[in-house]
C-alpha positions as CSV (number, residue, x, y, z in Angstrom):
1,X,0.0,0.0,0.0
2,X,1.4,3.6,-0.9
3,X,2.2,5.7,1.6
4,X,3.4,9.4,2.5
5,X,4.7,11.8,5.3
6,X,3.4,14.4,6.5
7,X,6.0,17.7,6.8
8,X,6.1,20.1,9.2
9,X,4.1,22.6,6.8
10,X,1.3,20.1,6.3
11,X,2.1,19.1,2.8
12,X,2.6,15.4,1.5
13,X,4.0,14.0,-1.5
14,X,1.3,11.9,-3.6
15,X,3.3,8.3,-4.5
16,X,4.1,7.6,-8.4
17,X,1.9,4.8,-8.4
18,X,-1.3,6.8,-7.1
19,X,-0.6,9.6,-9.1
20,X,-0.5,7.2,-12.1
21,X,-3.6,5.7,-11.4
22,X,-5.8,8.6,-10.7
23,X,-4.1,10.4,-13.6
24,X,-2.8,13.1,-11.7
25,X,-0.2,15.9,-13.3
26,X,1.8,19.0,-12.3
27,X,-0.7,21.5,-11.4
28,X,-3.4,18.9,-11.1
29,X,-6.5,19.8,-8.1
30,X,-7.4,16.6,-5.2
31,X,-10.3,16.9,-3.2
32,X,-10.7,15.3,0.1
33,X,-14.2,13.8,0.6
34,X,-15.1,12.4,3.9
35,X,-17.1,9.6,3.7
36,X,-20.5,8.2,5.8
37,X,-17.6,6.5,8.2
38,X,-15.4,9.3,8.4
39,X,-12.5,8.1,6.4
40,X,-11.6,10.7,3.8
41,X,-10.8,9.4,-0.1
42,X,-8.5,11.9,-2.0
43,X,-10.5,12.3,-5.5
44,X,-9.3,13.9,-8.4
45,X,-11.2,18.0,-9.2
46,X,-11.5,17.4,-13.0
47,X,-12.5,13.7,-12.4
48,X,-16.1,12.4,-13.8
49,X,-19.1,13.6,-11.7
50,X,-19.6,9.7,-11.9
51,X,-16.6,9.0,-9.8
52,X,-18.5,10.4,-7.4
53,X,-21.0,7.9,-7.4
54,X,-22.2,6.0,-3.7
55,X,-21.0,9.1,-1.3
56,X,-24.2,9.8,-0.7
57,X,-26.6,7.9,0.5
58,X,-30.2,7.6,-0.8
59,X,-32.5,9.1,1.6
60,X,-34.6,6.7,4.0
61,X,-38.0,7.9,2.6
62,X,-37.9,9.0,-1.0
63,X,-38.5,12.9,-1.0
64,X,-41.4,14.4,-3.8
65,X,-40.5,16.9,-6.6
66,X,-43.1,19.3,-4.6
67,X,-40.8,18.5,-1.4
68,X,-37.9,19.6,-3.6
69,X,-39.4,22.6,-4.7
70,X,-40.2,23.9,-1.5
71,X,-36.6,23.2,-0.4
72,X,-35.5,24.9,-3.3
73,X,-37.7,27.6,-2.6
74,X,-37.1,28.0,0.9
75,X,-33.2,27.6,0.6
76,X,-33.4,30.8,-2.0
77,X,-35.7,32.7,0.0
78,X,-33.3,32.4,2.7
79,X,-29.7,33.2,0.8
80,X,-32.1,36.0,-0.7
81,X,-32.1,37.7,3.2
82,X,-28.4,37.0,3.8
């Protein structure tokens, strides 16, 4: 398994292999996402929107377009105030 160092300024050097495999170059953006167990995966900026896939969970009870709406609605109204 790859692994890095953390310096005293916080930064870490991504290993060859890793970089390889997520496609990674000079000047290339990571995100961190935590996930639902509180692990963080580092996931490439310009990667698909599909690689993204499973991070969230589906909600317990399926939510209606008219409850989306109104969360829509509700979450403009209020940015509207700010």
């Amino acid at each position: 398994m790859p692994a890095s160092t953390v310096t005293s300024k916080g930064q870490i050097t991504i290993p060859a292999e890793v970089r390889r495999e997520l496609g990674l170059k000079s000047g290339s953006r990571v995100n961190f996402i935590r996930t639902h167990d509180g692990a963080y995966e580092l996931v490439p900026a310009t990667g698909s929107v599909s690689a993204l896939k499973g991070f969230i969970r589906a909600p317990v009870v399926p939510v209606t377009l008219e409850q989306m709406d109104a969360a829509i609605a509700a979450g403009a109204a209020t940015s509207a105030d700010l």
